[in-house]
C-alpha positions in Angstrom: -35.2 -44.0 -60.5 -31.7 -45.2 -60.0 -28.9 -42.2 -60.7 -26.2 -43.1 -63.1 -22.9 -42.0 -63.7 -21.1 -41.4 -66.9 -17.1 -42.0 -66.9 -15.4 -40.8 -70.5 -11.8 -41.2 -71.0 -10.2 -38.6 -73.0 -6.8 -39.7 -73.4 -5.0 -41.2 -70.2 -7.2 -39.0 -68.1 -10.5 -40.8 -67.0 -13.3 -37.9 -66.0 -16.4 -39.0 -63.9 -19.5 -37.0 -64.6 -21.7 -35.5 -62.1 -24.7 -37.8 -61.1 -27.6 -36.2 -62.1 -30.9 -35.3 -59.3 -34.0 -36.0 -61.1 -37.0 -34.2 -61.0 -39.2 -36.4 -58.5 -36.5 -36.5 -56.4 -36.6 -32.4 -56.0 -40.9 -33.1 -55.5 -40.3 -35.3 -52.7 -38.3 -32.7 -50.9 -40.6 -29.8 -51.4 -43.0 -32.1 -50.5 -41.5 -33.3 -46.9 -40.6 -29.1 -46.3 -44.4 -28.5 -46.4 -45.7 -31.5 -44.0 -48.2 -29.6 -41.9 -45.9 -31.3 -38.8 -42.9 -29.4 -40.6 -44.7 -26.2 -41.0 -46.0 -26.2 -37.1 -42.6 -26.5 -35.8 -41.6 -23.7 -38.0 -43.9 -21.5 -37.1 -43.5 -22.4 -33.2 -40.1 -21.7 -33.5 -40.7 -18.1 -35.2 -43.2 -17.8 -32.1 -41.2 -18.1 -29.7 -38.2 -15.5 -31.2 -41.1 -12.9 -31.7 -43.0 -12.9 -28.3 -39.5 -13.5 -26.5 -38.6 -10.1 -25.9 -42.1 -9.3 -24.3 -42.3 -12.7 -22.1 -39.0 -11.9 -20.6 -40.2 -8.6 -19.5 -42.9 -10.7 -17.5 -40.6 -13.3 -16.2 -39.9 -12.5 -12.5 -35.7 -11.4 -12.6 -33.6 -13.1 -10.4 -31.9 -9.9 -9.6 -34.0 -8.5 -7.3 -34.8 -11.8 -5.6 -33.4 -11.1 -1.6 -31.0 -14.4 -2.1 -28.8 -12.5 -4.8 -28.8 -9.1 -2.8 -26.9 -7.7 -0.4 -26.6 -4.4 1.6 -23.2 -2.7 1.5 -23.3 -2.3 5.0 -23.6 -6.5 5.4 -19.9 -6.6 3.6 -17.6 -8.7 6.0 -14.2 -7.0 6.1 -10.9 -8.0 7.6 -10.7 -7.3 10.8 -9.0 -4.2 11.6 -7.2 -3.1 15.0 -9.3 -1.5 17.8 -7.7 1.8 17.3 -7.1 3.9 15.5 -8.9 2.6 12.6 -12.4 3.6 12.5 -15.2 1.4 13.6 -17.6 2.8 10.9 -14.8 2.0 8.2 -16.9 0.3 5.9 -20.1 3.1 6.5 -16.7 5.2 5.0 -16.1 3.4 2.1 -19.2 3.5 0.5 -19.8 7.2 1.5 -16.7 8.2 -0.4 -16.8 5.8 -3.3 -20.6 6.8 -4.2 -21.0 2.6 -4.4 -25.4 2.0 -4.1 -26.5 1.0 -0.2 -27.6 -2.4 -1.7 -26.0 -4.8 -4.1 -26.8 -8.0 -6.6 -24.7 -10.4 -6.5 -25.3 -11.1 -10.5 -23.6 -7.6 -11.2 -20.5 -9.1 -13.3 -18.3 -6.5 -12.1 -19.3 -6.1 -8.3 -16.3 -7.9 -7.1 -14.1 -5.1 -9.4 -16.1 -2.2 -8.0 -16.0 -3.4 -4.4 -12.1 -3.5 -4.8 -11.7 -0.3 -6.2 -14.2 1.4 -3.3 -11.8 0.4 -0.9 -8.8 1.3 -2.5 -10.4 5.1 -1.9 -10.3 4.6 1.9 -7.0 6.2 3.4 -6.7 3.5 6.0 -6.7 0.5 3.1 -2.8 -0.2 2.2 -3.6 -3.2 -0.4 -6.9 -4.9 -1.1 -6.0 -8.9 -1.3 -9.0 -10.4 -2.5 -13.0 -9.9 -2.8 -15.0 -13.1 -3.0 -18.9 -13.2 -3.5 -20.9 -16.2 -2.5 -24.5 -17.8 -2.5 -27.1 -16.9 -0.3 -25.7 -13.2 -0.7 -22.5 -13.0 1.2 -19.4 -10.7 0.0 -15.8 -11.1 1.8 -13.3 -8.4 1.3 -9.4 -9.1 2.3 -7.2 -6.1 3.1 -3.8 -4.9 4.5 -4.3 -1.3 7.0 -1.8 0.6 6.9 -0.2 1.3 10.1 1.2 4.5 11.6 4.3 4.7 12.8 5.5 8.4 13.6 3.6 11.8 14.1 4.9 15.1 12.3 4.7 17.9 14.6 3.0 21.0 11.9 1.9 24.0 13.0 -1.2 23.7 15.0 -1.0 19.7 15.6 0.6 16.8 14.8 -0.1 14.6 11.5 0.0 10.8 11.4 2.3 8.9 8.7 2.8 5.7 8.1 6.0 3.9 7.1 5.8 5.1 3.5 5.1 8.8 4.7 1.2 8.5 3.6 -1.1 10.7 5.7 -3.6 9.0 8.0 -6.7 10.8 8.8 -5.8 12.6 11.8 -9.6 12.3 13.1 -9.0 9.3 14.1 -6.5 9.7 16.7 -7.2 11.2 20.3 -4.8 14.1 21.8 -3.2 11.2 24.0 -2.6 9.0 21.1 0.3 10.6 19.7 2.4 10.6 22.8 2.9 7.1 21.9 5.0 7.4 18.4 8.0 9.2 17.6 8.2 12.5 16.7 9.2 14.2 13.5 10.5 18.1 13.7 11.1 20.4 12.7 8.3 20.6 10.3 7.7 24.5 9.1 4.3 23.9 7.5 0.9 21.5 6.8 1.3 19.3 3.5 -1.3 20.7 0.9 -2.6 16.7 0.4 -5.4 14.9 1.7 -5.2 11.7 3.9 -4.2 8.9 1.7 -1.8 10.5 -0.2 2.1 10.9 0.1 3.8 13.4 1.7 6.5 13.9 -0.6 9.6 15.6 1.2 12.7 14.0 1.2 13.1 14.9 4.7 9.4 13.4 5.7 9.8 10.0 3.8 13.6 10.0 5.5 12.0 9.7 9.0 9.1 8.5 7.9 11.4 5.0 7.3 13.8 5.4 10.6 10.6 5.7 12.6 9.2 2.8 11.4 12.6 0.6 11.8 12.8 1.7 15.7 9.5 1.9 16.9 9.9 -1.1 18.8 13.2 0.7 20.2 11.8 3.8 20.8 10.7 3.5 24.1 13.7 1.5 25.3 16.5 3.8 23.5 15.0 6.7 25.3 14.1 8.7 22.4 12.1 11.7 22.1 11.7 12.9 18.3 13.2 12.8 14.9 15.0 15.7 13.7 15.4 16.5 9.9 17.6 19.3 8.0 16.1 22.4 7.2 18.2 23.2 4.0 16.6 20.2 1.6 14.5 20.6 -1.1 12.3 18.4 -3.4 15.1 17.7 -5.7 17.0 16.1 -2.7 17.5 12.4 -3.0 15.7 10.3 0.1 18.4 7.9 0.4 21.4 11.0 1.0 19.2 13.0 4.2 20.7 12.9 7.4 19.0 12.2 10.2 19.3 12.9 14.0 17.5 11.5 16.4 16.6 13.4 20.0 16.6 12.1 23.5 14.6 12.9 26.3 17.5 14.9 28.0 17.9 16.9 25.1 21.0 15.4 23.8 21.3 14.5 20.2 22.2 11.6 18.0 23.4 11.7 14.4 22.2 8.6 12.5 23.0 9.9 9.5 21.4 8.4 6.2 17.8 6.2 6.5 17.5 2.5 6.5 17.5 0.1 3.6 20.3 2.4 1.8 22.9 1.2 -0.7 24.9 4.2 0.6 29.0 2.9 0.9 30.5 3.5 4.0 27.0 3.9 5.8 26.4 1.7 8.8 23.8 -0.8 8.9 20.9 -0.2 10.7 21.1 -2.5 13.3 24.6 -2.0 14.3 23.8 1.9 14.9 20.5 0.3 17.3 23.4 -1.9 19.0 25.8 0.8 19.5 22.8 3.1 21.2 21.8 0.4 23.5 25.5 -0.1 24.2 26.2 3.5 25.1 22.9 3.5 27.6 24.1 0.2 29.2 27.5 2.3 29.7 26.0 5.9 30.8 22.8 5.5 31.6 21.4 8.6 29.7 22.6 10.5 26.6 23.3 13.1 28.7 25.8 12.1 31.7 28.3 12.7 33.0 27.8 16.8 31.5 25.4 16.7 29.0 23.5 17.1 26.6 25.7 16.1 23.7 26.0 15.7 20.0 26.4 12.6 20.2 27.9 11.0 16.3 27.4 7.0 15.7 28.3 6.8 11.6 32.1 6.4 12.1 33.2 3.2 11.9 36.2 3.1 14.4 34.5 5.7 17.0 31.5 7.2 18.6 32.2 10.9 19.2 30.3 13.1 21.1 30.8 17.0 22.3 28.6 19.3 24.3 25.6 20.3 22.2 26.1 24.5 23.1 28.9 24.4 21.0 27.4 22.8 18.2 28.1 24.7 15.1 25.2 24.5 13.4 26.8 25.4 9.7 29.4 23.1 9.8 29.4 19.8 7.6 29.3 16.4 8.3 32.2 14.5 9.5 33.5 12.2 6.8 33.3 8.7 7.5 36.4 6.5 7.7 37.1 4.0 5.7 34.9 1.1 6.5 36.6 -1.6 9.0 34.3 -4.6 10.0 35.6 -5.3 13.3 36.1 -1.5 14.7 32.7 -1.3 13.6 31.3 -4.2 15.8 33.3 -2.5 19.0 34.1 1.2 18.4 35.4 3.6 21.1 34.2 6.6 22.5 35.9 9.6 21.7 35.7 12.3 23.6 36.3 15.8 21.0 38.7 18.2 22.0 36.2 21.3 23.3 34.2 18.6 26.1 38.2 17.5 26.8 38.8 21.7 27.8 35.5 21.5 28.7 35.9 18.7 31.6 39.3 20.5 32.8 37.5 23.3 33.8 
């Protein structure tokens, strides 16, 4: 039956009317619903949603097939140096992160938990990247930290690198620390496992000299750090003064650490030049009638004076006012007690 429409015009405004569905038409379509092809795919469809839950528990799972597994061990890590990083580094990290011997690969947050595991690991400075791949195979990137000065405690000596983090002190052999500079005086053990930061103003201080002349060390004839005895927490890193120690005994004053927005405070690199520049003149920190205090900050000058009359509670020398080109060629001047000293 054909549907017809009604249009009435009330006014200027035309209205159509609703086509109407006829009764045979709603009969055919209760009639197509209930096909018995209709009906079968229904109730294969119900099927399948109802036994789902129980066939799945029968399918075989891919996670525990051996192609999306992997033992933690198996982990390829960067490579680290020979020594002193620990060969077993990895055995390490999973012992101290509590991380399962053996892995899936479909675990959505492996590469997440792999990162963090290392993080834990006192030798790990920065994790750069964890990457999984198919057949089982899990890369990990990461920066070691390195250590760069020894702090001579009570009982031993403790490793720190450039940012004045502990390094496990296992690790390294009784020779090894002959071969990095020496913080002292240090009057007792930091209460802080390796991994963690020593924070004294003093420590960090060196901890950032040693790292800038560890290169130089050996060359500028240098035998330890020292660091003043009368700082506390509250004291600001960047305003410690540092001395530095030869081998004869004589000592250098620095003065404030590298990478310091300090006015009137040397660069770094000009205080290196004017200590290889005073070897290439004497020889040793110590001739003609040392040892010495010997002071690089001034600008103009390079003073030294025999280091038994060394007033130990007197201040620090002010620094002159800053002059570029004294600075690139200062003199030596000699203070007035060696002067009495040498007439004698």
């Amino acid at each position: 039956m054909a549907r017809t429409g009604i249009m009435t015009r009330t006014g200027k405004t035309a209205v159509a009317a609703v086509p109407q569905r006829s009764a045979v038409e709603d009969a055919s379509l209760i009639q197509w619903f209930f096909r018995p092809a209709m009906l079968f795919r229904m109730s294969l469809v119900a099927g399948v949603f109802a036994l789902w839950p129980y066939a799945a528990q029968k399918l075989p799972s891919l996670g525990t097939r051996p192609e999306y597994r992997i033992a933690f061990a198996q982990i390829q890590v960067t490579p680290p140096p020979e020594h002193p990083v620990p060969s077993n580094l990895i055995e390490q990290v999973a012992e101290l992160s509590g991380m399962p011997q053996e892995l899936s690969l479909l675990n959505e947050n492996l590469t997440v938990d792999i990162a963090h595991a290392f993080r834990r690991h006192p030798w790990i400075a920065r994790v750069i990247q964890v990457r999984k791949s198919f057949p089982a195979a899990i890369e990990v990137s990461v920066e070691y930290r390195k250590p760069v000065v020894m702090a001579q405690v009570p009982g031993g000596r403790i490793p720190l690198d450039a940012a004045g983090i502990l390094l496990p002190t296992a690790d390294f052999a009784s020779s090894d620390s002959d071969g990095f500079p020496l913080i002292q005086p240090v009057e007792a053990k930091p209460k802080i496992r390796p991994g963690n930061v020593w924070n004294d103003p003093g420590i960090l201080a060196a901890a950032r000299l040693a790292a800038l002349l560890g290169d130089h060390w050996k060359s500028l004839k240098l035998a330890s750090i020292s660091i003043p005895s009368d700082i506390d927490a509250a004291t600001d890193v960047n305003d410690v003064i540092l001395a530095l120690v030869g081998r004869d005994g004589s000592r250098v004053v620095w003065g404030r650490p590298p990478d310091n927005d300090h006015p009137g405070e040397l660069e770094a690199t000009q205080k290196i030049r004017r200590l290889e520049k005073y070897l290439a003149d004497y020889g040793d920190y110590g001739q003609p009638n040392g040892p010495y205090e010997i002071d690089i900050r001034h600008w103009q000058e390079i003073t030294r004076r025999p280091l038994a009359q060394e007033q130990l509670q007197a201040k620090p020398a002010k620094v002159p006012k800053p002059d570029p080109k004294e600075a690139a060629s200062p003199k030596l001047r000699e203070a007035k007690s060696f002067k009495s000293d040498r007439r004698k």
